[in-house]
C-alpha positions as CSV (number, residue, x, y, z in Angstrom):
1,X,42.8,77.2,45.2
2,X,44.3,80.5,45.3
3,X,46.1,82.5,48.3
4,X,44.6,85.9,47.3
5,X,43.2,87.6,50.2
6,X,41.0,90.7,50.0
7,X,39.0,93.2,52.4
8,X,36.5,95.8,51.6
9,X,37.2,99.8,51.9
10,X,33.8,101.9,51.4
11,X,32.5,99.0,49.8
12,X,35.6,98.4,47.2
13,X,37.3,94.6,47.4
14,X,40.7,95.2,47.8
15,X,43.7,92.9,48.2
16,X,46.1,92.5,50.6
17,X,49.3,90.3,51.0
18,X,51.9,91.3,53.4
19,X,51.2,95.0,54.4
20,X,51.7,95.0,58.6
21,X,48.7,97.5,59.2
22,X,44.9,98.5,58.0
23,X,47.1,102.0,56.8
24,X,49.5,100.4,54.4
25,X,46.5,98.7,52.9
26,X,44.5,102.0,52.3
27,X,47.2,103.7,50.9
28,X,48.1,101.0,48.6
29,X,44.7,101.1,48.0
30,X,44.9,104.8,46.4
31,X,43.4,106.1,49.5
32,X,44.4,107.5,52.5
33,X,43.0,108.5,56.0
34,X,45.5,111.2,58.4
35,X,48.1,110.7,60.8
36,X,50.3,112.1,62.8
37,X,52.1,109.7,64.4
38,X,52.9,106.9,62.0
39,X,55.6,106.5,59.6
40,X,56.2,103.8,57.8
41,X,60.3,103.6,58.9
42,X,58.7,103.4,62.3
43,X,56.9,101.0,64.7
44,X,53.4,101.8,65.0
45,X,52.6,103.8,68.5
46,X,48.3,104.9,67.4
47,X,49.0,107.7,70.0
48,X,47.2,110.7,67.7
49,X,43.8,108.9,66.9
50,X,43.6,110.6,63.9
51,X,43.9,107.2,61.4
52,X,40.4,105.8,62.9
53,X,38.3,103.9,60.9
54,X,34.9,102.1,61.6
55,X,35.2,98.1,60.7
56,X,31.9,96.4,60.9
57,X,31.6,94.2,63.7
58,X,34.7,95.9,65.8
59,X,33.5,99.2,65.8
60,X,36.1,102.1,65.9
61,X,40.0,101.3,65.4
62,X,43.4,102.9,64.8
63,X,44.5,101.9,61.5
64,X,48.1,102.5,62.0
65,X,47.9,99.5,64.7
66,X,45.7,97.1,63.5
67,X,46.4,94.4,61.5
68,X,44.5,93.2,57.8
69,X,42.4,90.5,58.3
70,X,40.6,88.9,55.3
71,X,37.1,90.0,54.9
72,X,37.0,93.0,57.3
73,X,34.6,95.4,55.9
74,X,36.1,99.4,56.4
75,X,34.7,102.9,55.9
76,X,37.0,105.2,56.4
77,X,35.0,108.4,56.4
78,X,31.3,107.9,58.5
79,X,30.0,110.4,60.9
80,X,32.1,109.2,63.8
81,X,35.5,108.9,62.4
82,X,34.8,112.4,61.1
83,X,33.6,113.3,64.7
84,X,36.6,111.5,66.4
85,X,39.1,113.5,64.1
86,X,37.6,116.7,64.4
87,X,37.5,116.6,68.5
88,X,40.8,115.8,68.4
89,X,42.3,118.6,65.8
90,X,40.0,120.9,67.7
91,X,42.1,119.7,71.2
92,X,45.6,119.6,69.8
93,X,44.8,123.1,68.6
94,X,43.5,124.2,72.0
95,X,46.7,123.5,73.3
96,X,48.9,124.9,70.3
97,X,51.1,127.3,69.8
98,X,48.9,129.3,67.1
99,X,51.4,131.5,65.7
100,X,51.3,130.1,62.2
101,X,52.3,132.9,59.8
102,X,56.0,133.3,61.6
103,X,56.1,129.8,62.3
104,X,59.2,128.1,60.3
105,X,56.7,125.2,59.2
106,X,53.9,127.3,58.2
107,X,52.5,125.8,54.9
108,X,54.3,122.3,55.4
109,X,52.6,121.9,58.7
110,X,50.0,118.9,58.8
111,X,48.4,119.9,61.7
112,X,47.6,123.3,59.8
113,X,47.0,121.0,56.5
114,X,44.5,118.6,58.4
115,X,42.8,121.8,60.6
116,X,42.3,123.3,56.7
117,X,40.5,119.6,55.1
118,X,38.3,119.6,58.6
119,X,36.9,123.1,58.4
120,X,38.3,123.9,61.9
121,X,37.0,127.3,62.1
122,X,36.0,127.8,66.2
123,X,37.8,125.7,68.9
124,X,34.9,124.8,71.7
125,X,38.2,124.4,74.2
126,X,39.9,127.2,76.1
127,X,43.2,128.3,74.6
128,X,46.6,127.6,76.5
129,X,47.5,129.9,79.8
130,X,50.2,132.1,78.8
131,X,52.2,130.9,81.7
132,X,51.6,127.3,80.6
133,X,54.2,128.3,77.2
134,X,57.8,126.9,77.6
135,X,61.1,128.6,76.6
136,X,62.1,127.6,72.8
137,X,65.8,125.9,72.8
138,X,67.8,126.8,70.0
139,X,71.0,125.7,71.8
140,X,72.1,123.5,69.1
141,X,73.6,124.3,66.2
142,X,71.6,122.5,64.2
143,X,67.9,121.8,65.6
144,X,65.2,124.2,66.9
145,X,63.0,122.9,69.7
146,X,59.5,124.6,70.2
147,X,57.9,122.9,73.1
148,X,54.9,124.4,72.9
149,X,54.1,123.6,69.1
150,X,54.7,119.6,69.8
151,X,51.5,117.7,69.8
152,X,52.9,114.4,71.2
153,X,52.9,112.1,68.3
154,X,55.8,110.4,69.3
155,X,57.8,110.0,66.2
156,X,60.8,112.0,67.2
157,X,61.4,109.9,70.3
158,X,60.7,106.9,67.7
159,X,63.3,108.1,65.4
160,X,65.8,108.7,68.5
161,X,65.6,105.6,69.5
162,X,65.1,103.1,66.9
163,X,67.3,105.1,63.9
164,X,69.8,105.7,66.6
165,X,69.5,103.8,69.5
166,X,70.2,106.9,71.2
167,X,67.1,108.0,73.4
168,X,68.0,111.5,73.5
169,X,64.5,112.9,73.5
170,X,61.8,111.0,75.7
171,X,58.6,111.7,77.4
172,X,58.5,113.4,81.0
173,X,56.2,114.1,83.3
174,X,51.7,113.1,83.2
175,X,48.6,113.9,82.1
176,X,48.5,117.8,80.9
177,X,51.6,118.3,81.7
178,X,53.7,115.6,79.9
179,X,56.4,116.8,77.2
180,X,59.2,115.6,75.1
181,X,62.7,116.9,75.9
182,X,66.4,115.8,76.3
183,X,66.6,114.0,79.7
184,X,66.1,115.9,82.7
185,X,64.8,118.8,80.6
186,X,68.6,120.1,79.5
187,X,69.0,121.7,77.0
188,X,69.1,120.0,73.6
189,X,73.1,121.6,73.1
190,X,73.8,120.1,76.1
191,X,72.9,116.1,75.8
192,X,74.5,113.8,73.4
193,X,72.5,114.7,70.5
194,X,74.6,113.9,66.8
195,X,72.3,116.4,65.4
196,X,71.5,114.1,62.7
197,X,68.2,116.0,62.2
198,X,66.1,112.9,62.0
199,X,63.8,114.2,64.7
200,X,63.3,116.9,62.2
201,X,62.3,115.2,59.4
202,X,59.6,112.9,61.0
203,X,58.2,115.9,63.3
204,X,54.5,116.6,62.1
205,X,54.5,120.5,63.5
206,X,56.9,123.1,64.0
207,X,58.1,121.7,67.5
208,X,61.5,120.2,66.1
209,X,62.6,122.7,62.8
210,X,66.1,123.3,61.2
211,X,68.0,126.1,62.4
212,X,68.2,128.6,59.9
213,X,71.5,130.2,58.5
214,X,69.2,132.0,55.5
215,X,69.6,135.5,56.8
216,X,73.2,135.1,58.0
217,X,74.1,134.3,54.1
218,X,71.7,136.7,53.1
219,X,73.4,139.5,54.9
220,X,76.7,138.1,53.1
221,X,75.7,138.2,49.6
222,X,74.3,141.1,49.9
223,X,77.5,142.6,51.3
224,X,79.3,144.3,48.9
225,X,82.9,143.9,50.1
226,X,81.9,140.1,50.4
227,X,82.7,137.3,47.4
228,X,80.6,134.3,48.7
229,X,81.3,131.2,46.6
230,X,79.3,128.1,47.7
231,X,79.4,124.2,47.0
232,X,76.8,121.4,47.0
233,X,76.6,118.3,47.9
234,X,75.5,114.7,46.2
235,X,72.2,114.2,47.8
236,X,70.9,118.0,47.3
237,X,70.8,117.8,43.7
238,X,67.9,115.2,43.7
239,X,65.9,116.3,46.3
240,X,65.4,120.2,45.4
241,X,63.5,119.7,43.0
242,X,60.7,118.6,45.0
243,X,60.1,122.1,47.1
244,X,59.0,122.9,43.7
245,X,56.9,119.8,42.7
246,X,59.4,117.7,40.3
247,X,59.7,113.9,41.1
248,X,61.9,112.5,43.8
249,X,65.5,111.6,42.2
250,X,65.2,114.0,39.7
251,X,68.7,115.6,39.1
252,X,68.4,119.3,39.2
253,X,71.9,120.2,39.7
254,X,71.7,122.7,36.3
255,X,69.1,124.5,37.7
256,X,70.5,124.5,41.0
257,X,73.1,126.3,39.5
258,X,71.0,128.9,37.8
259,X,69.3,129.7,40.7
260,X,72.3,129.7,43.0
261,X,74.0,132.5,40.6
262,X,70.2,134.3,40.1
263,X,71.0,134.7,44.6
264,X,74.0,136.1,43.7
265,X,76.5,133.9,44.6
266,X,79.7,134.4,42.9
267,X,81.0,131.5,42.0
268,X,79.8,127.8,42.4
269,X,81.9,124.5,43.2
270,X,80.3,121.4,43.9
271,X,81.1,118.9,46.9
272,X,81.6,116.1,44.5
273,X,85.2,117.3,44.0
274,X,85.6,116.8,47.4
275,X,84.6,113.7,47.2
276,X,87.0,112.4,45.0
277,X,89.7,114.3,46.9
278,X,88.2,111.8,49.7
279,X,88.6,109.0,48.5
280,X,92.4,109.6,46.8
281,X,93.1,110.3,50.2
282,X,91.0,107.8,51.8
283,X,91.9,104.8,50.0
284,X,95.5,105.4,50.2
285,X,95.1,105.8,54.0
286,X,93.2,102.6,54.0
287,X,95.9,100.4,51.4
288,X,98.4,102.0,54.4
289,X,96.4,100.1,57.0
290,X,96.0,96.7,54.5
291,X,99.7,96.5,54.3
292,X,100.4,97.6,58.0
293,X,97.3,95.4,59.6
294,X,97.3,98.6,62.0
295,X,93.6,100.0,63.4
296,X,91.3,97.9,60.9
297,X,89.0,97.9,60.5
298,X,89.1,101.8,58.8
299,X,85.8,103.8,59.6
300,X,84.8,106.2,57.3
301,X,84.6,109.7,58.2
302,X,82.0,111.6,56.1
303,X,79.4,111.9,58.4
304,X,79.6,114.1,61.5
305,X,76.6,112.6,63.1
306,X,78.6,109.2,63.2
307,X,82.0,111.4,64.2
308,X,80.2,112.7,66.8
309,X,78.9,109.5,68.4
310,X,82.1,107.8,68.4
311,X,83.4,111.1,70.2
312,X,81.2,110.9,73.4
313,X,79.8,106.9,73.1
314,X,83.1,105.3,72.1
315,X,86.3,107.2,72.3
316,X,88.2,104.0,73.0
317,X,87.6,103.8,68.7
318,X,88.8,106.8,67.7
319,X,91.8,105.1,66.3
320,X,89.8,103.1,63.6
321,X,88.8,106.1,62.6
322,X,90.2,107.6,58.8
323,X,91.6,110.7,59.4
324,X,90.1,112.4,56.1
325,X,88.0,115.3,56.7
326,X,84.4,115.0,55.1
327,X,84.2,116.3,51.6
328,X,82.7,119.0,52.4
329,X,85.6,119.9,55.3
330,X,88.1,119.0,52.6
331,X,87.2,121.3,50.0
332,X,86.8,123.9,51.9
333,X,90.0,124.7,52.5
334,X,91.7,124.0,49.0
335,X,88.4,126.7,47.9
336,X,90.0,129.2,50.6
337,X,93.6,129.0,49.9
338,X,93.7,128.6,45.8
339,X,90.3,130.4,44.6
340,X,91.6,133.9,45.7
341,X,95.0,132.6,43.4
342,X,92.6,131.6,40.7
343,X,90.3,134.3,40.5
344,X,92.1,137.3,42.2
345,X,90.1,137.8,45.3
346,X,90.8,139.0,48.5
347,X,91.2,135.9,50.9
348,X,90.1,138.3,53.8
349,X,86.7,138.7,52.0
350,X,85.9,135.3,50.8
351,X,82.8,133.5,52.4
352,X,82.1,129.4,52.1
353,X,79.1,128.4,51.9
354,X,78.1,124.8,52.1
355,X,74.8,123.2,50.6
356,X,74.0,119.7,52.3
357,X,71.1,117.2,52.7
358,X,72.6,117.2,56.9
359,X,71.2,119.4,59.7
360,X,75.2,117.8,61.4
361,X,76.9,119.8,59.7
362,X,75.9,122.8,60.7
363,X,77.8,121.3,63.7
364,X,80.6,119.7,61.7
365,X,81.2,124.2,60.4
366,X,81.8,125.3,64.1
367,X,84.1,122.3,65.0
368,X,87.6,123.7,66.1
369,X,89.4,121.2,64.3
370,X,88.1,122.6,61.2
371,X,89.5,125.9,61.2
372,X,92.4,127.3,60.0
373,X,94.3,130.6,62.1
374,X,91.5,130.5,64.2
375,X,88.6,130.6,61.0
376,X,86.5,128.3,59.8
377,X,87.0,126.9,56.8
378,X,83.1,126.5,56.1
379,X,81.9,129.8,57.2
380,X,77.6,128.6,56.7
381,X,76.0,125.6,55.9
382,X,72.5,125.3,54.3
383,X,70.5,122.5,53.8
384,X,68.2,121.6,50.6
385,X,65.1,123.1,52.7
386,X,66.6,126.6,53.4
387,X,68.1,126.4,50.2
388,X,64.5,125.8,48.5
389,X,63.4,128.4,50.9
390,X,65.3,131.5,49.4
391,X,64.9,130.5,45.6
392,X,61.5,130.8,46.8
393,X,62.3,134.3,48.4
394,X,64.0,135.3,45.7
395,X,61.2,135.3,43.3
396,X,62.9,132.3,41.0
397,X,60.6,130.1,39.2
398,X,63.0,127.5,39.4
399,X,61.4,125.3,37.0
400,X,61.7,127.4,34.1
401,X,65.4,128.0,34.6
402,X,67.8,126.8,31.8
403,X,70.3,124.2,33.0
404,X,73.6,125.8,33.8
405,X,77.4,124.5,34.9
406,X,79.4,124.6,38.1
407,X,82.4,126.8,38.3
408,X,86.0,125.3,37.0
409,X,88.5,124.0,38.4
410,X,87.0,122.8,41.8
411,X,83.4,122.0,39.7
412,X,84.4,118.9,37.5
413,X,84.1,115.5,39.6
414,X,83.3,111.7,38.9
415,X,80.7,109.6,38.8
416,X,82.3,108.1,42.4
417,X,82.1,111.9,44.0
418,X,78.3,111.5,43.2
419,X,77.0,108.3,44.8
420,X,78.5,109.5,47.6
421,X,75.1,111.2,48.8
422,X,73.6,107.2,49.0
423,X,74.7,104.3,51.5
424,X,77.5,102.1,50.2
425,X,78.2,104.9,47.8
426,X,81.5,106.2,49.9
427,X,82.7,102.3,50.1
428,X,81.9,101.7,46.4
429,X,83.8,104.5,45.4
430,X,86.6,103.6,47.2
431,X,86.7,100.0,46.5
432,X,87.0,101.4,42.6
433,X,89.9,103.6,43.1
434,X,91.9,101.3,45.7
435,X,91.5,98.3,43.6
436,X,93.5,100.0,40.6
437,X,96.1,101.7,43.3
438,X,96.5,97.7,44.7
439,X,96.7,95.6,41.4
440,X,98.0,98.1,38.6
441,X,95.0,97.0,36.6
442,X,91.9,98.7,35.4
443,X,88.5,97.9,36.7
444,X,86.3,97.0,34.6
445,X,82.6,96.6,35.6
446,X,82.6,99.8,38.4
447,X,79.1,99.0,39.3
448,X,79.7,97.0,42.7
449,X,75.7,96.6,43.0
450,X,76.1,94.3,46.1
451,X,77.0,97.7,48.2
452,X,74.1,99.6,47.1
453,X,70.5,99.5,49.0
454,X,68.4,101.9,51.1
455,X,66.5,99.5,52.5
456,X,68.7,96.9,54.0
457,X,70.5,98.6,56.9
458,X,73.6,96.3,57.2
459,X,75.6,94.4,54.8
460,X,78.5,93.0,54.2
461,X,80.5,92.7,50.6
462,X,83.5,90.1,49.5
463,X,86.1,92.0,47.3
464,X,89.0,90.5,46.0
465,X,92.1,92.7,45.4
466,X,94.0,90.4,43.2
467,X,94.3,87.9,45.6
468,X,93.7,90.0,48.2
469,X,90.4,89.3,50.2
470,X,88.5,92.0,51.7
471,X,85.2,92.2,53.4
472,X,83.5,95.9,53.1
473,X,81.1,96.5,55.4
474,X,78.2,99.3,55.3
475,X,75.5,100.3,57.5
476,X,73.2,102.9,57.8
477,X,71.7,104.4,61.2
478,X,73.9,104.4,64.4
479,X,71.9,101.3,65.7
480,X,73.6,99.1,63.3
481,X,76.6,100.7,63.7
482,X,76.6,100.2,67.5
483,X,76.4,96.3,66.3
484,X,79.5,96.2,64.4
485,X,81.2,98.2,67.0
486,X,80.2,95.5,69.5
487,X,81.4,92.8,66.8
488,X,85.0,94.5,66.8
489,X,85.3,95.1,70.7
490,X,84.8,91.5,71.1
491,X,86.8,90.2,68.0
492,X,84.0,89.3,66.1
493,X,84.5,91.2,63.1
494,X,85.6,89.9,59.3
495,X,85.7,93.4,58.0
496,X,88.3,95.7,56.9
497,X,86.4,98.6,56.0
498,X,82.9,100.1,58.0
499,X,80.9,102.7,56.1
500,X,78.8,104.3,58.6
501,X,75.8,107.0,57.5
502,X,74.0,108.2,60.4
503,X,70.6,108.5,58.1
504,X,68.7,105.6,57.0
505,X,69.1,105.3,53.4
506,X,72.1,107.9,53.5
507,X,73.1,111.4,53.1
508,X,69.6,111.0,50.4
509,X,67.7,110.7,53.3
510,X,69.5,113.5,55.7
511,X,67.7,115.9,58.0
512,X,68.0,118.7,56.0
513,X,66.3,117.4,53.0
514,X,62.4,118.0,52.3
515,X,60.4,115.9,53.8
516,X,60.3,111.5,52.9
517,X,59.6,110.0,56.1
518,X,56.0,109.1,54.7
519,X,57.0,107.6,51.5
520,X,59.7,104.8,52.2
521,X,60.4,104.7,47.9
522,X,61.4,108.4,48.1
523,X,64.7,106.8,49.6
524,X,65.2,104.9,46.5
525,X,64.6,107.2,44.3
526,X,66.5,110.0,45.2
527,X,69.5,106.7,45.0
528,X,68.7,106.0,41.7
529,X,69.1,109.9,40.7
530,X,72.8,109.7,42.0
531,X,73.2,106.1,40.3
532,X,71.7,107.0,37.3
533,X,74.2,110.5,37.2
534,X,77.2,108.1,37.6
535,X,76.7,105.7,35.1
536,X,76.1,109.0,32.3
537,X,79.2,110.4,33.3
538,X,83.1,110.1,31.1
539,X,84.7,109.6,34.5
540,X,83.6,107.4,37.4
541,X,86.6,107.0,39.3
542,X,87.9,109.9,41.5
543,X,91.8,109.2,40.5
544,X,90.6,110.1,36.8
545,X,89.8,113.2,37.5
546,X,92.2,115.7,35.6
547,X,91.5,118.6,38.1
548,X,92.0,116.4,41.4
549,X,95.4,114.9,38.9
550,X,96.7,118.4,38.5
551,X,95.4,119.6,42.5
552,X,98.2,116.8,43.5
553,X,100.5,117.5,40.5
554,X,100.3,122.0,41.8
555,X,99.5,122.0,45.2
556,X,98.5,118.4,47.2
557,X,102.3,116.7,45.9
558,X,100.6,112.9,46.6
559,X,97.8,111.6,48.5
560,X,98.6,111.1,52.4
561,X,101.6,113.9,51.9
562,X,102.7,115.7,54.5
563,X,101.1,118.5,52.5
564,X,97.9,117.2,52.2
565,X,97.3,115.5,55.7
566,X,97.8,119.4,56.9
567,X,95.1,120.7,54.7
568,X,92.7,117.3,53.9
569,X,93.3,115.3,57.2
570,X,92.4,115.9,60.9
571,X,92.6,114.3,64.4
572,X,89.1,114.1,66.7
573,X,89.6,113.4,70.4
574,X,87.3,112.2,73.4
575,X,84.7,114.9,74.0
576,X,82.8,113.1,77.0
577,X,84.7,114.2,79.4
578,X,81.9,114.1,82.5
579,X,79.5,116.4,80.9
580,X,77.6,116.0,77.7
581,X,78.2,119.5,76.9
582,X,79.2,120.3,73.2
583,X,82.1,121.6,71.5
């Protein structure tokens, strides 16, 4: 007897074991049929009709939806699926904002890609009224909404909701005239939105795109009274290199380099040295709280999409909150006050620029409580897309380009500043430094394996301190996270520690990164990248590193000094205050 069970596509026996839809069993398969609406992070909606297939005996049906059943005979391309498809490119089109050329997705578009395969040359439907187009909202800092580009797939309200559990975007109104927006059609910089991008990144079209800061930074560069110095973070370094067809979790930080200097930035840092400042401050603040048994459990504070939630969903919680900037937020500042002292330029004239897998911080940048006199201390942010976007500009075949280094001193980091960029990584690399600042004694094995995983969304990990018991937890997505919240309010909770990333997977996974929502793997291998850059690395924990040593020893004093908690640490506040309206 054997439990193998097998269908037929276009003729071809193929098995299946626990794949949940007719899709998942094509692809395997080596073959595909297109969507819009599903992912494969996502519950199956079959709104777009474009997966159809014709089973024998059932006649047509939406792949995405239904499930394998042993025997079912499939052809995925016969004169009506090909009909179904074209009628309904031919209808989304009709009622389409057309303006591909200027349009920020134009090229990376599948509606444009699918019109292309299907030979839509003449659309038999009238075009949209002109008085049927609705404003564009670029209210946010961080998200673009186009309104009249969105072809109702669904998967940004998905993502919303299940990612988040947040139900920021939704569908309003019937028939012709239905539409996704914020509740009662606000503005999307005026709801609760954590900017977290993930709308973004499972958007098929141009109707949800990443606002752009390219020409702002452009302008700067090309200013000559300007020095504009720029750092990177984790996750961007093995995800670039697919805008230019390398393998997901490829490390191309060498190259990102080379073509960061070919733009003409003057000098490059990388956020990894941030990182480790992180976590010497962070796991001080956190042994502080051990001894104390004051606000545990601690909650990380890297990512602003999680800040922000706790800001207007649950400011009674602000308190278990670290007060460490992000690593970005914290190097910013040690980059504006010492590089003009290092390399004799005109504080006045310097420009930050940041480089990060996260559409949030572009909202993280404009926060008040990261300025300094009134400034910010992270004048731009760019994610990897815009980033990928003016290599491209610039002419620069990037993968020709000889490997090349960061700038010194604020350019050498650990192997713990670089699996930050994956979920568990900020706990793991704090459980490696505090566990030397609690016992005295070295750690040996560093790989704390249990922690790591883009696929499991909530876990839980035992460490023991010397005799000292702790229970790390990490999550990923603000759905689990609102769990564990509930877990604390109603003392529930066996954990000292909560690692929140507002991204599935992790910063890997962010909203400004190019585009993985329809490979689930892509996740894991971009984690592997980080994990695999780690474990090459001389150093792999953050209180090793000679330039964060002699930061403390020069400037910094200790971690938690009065010195550093004015430059590294920060205080966030209630900000629903009877009006969703941002900061």
């Amino acid at each position: 007897m054997t439990d193998k069970k097998t269908l037929f596509i276009d003729g071809k026996e193929v098995e299946f074991s626990n794949e949940p839809n007719l899709l998942e069993v094509i692809r395997k398969a080596g073959m595909n049929v297109p969507t819009f609406c599903y992912r494969p992070d996502l519950t199956s909606f079959g709104a777009c009709r474009m997966c159809v297939v014709e089973i024998e005996g059932r006649g047509i049906q939406s792949s995405c939806t239904m499930p394998p059943e042993a025997g079912l005979k499939i052809h995925l391309n016969t004169e009506k699926t090909r009909r179904i498809r074209k009628t309904v490119l031919e209808l989304l089109l009709a009622n389409h904002d057309r303006n591909c050329l200027t349009c920020e997705k134009s090229g990376n578009c599948e509606l444009q890609q699918y019109a292309e395969e299907y030979g839509i040359r003449n659309i038999r439907y009238p075009d949209k009224e002109l008085e049927d187009y609705l404003p564009i909202d670029d209210s946010s800092p961080s998200i673009v909404r186009d309104p009249n580009k969105c072809i109702l797939c669904g998967a940004c309200v998905r993502a919303c909701n299940e990612f988040q559990g947040h139900a920021v975007l939704g569908f309003a109104n019937r028939g012709s005239k239905t539409v996704v927006q914020p509740m009662n059609g606000r503005p999307l910089g005026q709801v609760d939105c954590i900017n977290c991008g993930q709308c973004v990144a499972v958007c098929p079209t141009g109707a949800l795109t990443i606002k752009s800061d390219i020409e702002k930074v452009w302008s700067e560069i090309t200013n000559p009274e300007k020095k504009v110095i720029v750092q990177m973070a984790p996750a961007t370094r093995v995800a670039i290199g697919e805008m230019f067809g390398l393998e997901p979790g490829i490390n191309s930080i060498g190259k990102m380099n080379a073509a960061l200097r070919k733009i003409g930035f003057d000098l490059i840092f990388d956020t990894n040295f941030g990182a480790d400042l992180t976590i010497m401050e962070e796991a001080t603040e956190f042994i502080e709280r051990l001894k104390s048994g004051k606000n545990l459990p601690i909650f990380t504070s890297c990512c602003p999409a999680w800040i922000k939630y706790l800001e207007t969903e649950h400011p009674d919680m602000l308190h278990h909150l670290s007060s460490c900037k992000s690593p970005m937020s914290m190097l910013a500042p040690i980059l504006k006050n010492l590089v003009p002292k290092h390399f004799n330029i005109d504080k006045e004239n310097l420009i930050v620029v940041g480089i990060m897998p996260c559409t949030a911080k572009k909202y993280e940048c404009k926060r008040p409580e990261l300025t300094t006199e009134g400034k910010p201390d992270t004048d731009y942010v760019l994610t990897t897309q815009e980033l990928g976007r003016m290599i491209k500009e610039a002419g620069i075949n990037f993968n020709t380009l000889e490997p090349e280094g960061n700038d010194s001193p604020f350019g050498e980091y650990s192997g713990a500043g670089t699996i930050f960029g994956a979920s568990g990584g900020v706990a793991e690399a704090a459980a490696r430094t505090a566990y030397e600042f609690v016992t005295g004694e070295q750690l040996k094995d560093v790989d704390i394996k249990q922690m790591r995983g883009t696929s499991n969304r909530c876990r839980d990990i035992e460490l023991d301190l010397k005799g000292t018991k702790i229970v790390i937890r990490v999550v990923s997505t603000i759905r689990e996270a609102e769990k564990s919240l509930k877990e604390i309010k109603e003392g529930k909770a066996k954990f000292q520690m909560l690692e929140v990333m507002a991204c599935p997977g992790g910063c890997i996974n962010g909203g400004g990164q190019p585009r993985s929502c329809d490979d689930s793997k892509i996740k894991e291998e971009r984690a592997q990248g980080l994990y695999k850059e780690d474990q090459g690395l001389p150093l792999r924990k953050s209180h090793m590193n000679p330039s964060i040593q002699k930061l403390y020893q020069e400037y910094l004093e200790y971690p938690n000094s009065h010195k550093a908690h004015e430059i590294l640490h920060t205080i966030y506040s209630d900000k629903f205050k009877g009006s969703y309206k941002d900061v």
